[in-house]
C-alpha positions as CSV (number, residue, x, y, z in Angstrom):
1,X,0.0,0.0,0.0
2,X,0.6,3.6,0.4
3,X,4.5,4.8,1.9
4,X,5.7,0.9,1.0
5,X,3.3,-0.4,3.7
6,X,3.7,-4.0,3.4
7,X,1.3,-6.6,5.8
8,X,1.7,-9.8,6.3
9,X,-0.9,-13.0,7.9
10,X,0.0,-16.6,9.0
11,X,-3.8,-17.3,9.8
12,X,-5.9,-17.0,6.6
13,X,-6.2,-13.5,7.2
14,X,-7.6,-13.3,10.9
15,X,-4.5,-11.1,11.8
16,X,-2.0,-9.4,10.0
17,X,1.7,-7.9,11.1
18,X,2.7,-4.9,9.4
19,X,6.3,-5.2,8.1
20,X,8.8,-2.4,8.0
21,X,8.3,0.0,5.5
22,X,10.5,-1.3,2.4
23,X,10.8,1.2,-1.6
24,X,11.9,3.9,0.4
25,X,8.4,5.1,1.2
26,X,7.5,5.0,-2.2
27,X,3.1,3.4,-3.1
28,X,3.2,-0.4,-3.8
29,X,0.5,-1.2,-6.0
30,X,0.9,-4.8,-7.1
31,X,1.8,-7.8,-5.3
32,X,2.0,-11.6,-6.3
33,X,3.6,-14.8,-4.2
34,X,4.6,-17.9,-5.7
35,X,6.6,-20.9,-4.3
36,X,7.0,-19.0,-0.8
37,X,8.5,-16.0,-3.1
38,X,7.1,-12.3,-3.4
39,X,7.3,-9.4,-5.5
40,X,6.1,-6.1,-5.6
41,X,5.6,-3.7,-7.8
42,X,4.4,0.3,-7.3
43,X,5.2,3.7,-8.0
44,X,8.2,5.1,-10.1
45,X,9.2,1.5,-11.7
46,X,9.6,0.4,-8.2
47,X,9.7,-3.3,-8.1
48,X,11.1,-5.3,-4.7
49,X,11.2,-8.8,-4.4
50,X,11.5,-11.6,-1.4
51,X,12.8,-15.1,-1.6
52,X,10.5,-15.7,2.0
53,X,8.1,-12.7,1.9
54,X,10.1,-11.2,4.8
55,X,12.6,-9.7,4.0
56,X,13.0,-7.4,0.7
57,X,14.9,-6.5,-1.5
58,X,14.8,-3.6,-3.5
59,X,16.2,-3.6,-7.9
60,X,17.1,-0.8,-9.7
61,X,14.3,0.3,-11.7
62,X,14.2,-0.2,-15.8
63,X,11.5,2.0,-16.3
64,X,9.9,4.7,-14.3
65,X,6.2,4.2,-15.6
66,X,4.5,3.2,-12.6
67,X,3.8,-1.0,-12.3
68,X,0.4,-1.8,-11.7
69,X,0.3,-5.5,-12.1
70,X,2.2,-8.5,-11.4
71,X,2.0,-12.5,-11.9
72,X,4.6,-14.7,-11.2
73,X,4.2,-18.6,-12.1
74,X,5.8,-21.9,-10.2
75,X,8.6,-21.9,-12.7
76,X,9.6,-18.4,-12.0
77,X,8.6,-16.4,-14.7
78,X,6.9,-13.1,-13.7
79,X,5.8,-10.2,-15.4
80,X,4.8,-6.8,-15.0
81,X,2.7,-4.2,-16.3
82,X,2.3,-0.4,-15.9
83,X,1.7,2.8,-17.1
84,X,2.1,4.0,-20.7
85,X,2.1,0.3,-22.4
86,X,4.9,-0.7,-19.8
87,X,5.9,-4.7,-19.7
88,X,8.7,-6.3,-18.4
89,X,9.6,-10.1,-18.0
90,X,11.7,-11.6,-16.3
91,X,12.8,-15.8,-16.1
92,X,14.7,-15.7,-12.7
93,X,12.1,-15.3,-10.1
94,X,12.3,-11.4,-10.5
95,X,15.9,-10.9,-10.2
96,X,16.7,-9.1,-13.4
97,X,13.7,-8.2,-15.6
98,X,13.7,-7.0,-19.7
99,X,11.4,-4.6,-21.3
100,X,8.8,-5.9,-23.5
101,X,8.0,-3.5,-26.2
102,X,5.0,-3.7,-28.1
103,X,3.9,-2.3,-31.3
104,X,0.6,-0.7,-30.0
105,X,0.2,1.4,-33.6
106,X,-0.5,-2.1,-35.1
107,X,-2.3,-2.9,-32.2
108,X,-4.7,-0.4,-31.8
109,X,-4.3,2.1,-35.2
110,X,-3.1,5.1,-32.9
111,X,-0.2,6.2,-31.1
112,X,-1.7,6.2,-28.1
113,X,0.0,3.7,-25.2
114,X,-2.2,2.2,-22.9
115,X,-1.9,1.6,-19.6
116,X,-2.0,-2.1,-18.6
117,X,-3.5,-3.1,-15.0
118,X,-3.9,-7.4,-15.1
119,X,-1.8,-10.1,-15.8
120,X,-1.6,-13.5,-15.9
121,X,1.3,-16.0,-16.6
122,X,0.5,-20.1,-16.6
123,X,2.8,-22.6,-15.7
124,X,4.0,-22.6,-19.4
125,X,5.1,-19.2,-19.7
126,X,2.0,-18.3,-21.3
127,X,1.1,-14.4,-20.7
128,X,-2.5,-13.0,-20.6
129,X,-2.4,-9.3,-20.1
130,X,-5.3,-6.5,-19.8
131,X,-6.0,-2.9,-19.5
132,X,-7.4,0.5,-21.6
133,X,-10.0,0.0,-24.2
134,X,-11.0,-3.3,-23.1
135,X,-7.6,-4.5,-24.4
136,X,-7.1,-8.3,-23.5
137,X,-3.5,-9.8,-25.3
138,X,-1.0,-12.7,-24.8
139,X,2.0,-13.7,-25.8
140,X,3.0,-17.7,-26.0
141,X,6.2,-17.0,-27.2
142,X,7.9,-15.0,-24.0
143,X,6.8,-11.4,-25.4
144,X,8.3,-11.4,-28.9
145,X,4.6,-11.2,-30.1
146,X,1.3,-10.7,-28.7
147,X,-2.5,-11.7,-30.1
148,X,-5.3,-9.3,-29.6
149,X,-8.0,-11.8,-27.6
150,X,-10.7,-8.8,-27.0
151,X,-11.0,-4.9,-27.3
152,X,-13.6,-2.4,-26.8
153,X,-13.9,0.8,-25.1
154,X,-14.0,0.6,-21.4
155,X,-10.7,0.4,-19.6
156,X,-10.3,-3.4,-18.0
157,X,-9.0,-3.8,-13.9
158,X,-7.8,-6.9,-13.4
159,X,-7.9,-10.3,-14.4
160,X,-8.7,-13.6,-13.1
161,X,-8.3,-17.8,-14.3
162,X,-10.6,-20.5,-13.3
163,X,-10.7,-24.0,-14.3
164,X,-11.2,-25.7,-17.9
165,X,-10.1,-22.0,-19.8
166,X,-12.5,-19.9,-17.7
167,X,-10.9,-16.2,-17.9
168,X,-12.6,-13.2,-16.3
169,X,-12.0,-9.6,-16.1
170,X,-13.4,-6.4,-14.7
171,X,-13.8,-2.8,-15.5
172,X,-15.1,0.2,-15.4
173,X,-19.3,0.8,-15.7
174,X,-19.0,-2.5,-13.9
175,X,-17.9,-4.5,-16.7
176,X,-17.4,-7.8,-16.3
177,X,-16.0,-9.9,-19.6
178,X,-15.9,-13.6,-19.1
179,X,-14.6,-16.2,-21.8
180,X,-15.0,-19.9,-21.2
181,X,-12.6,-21.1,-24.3
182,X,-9.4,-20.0,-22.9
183,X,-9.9,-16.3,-24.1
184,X,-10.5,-17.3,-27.3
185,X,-14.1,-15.5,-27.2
186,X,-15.9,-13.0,-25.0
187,X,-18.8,-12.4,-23.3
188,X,-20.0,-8.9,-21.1
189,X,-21.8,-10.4,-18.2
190,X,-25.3,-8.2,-17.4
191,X,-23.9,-7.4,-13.8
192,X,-26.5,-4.7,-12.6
193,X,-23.9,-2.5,-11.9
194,X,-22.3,0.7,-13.0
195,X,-19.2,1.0,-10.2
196,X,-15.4,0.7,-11.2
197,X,-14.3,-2.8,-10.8
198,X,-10.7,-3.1,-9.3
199,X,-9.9,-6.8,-8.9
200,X,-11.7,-10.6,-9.6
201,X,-10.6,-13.8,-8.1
202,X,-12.2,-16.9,-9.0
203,X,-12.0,-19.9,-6.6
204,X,-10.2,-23.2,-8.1
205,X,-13.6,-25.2,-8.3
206,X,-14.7,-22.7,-10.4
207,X,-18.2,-22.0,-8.5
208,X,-17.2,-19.1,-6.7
209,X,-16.2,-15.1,-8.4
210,X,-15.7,-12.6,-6.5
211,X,-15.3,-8.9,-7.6
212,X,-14.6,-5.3,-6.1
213,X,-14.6,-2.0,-6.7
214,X,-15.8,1.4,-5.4
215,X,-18.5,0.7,-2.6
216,X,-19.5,-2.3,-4.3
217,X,-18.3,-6.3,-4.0
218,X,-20.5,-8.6,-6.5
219,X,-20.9,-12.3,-5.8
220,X,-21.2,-15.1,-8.4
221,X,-22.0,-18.5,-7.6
222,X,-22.3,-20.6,-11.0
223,X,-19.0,-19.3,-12.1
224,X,-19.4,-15.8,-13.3
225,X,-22.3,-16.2,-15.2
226,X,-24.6,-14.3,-13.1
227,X,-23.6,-11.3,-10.6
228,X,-25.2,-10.2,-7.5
229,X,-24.3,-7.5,-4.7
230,X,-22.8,-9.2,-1.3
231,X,-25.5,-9.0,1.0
232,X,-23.4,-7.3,4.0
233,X,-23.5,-3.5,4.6
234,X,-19.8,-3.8,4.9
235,X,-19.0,-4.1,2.3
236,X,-20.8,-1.9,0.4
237,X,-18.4,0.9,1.9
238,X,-15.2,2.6,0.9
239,X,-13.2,1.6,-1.8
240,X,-12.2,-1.9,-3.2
241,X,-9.0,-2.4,-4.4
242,X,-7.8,-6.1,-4.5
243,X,-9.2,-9.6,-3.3
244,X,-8.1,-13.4,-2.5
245,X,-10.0,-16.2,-1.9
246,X,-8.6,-19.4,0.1
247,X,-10.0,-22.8,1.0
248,X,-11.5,-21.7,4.8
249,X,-11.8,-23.8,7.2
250,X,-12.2,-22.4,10.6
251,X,-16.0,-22.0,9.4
252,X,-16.5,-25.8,9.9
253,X,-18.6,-25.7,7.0
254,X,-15.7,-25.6,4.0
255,X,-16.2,-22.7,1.6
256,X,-13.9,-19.9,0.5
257,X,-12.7,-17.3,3.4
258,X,-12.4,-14.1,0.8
259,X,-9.8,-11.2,1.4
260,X,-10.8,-8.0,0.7
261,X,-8.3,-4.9,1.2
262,X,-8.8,-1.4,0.0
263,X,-9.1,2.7,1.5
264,X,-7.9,3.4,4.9
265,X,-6.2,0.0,5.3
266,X,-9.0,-1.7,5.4
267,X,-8.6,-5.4,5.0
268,X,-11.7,-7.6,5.2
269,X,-12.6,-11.6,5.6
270,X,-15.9,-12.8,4.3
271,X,-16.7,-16.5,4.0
272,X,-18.4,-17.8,0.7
């Protein structure tokens, strides 16, 4: 979070421990773990990385467009998105990172450079990324070219994967795309909703999405095809920036115990 506020739980998200302050006080935006390893990205290229989520370390920047989305797979490839059509990539757990560049002319017909929010890498290196005009692209082939999957007009959040090629991602007007071919096709899910979506997580079973934005979190329980607000008044306050979902069971009753974190360091456990 804000002044590289970092906070950390061992309990499913019952308590958390605020770590010392790490980037030199500089806005983390973007976090991802894998394989007991973290990164973080945030504000002026910052990017800091962990080999036990403890203790950080911080790289020299190679860009100084601000990162605003990170995934990192159980091989160790990660990559990073940001402002102005920023991507990096890098194949050693985050320890040195390239610059992607993309030709967005070709992509989109105008100079413009969009900035890119959600990413996604598989387990074969395969890169899903998202942001402005509805823009959803990947690369198979480590970033040397890119395939435009869906574009539109609305700027997209964040993305999410669920099982058997289930994609989803969110937006502003409280757009919600979902494809269930892997991204090869797209469909805008009615959602009832006109807030700015900031995040989606879709539990592994793929029953369960959950997504978040301003004042609003919207609940789907037949795997995004159908939306509907979360019942608790909660919830429907302040502003929604990222959630998690993990297999709960202190309820006694299985289900997913959902983290939501967002404006005044508000971090928040529903059970689904």
């Amino acid at each position: 979070g804000d002044h590289g506020l970092v906070l950390a739980t061992r309990d499913g998200g019952q308590t958390w421990t605020r770590q010392p302050a790490v980037a030199g006080g500089l806005g983390l935006l973007t976090v991802t773990r894998s394989q007991g390893r973290c990164l973080a990205g945030g504000q002026q290229g910052a990017i800091l990385r962990s080999d036990d989520c403890l203790r950080w370390e911080t790289l020299k920047p190679v860009t100084d467009a601000r990162i605003l989305g990170m995934h990192m797979n159980a091989r160790g490839v990660a990559y990073a998105v940001g402002g102005f059509g920023t991507v990096l990539r890098s194949g050693d757990w985050g320890r040195t990172w390239e610059v992607l560049a993309i030709d967005w002319k070709a992509v989109l017909g105008t100079d413009a450079e969009p900035h890119l929010y959600g990413v996604k890498v598989d387990d074969e290196g395969v890169a899903t990324l998202a942001g402005e005009f509805e823009l959803v692209l990947r690369s198979q082939d480590g970033g040397a070219r890119w395939q435009v999957l869906h574009r539109g007009e609305r700027a997209l959040s964040a993305m999410a994967t669920g099982p058997g090629g289930r994609l989803y991602a969110v937006g502003q007007e409280g757009l919600v795309l979902r494809s269930q071919d892997d991204g090869r096709t797209w469909s805008a899910v009615d959602t009832g909703s006109h807030a700015v979506l900031t995040d989606v997580w879709a539990s592994p079973d793929g029953a369960l999405v959950v997504a978040v934005g301003v004042r609003t979190v919207l609940v789907s329980r037949d795997g995004g095809s159908s939306f509907a607000p979360a019942a608790a008044a909660a919830l429907r306050q302040g502003i929604h920036s990222t959630v998690h979902g993990t297999q709960d069971a202190s309820g006694g009753s299985g289900g997913y115990a959902v983290l939501i974190g967002g404006s005044a360091g508000a971090v928040t456990r529903a059970r689904f």
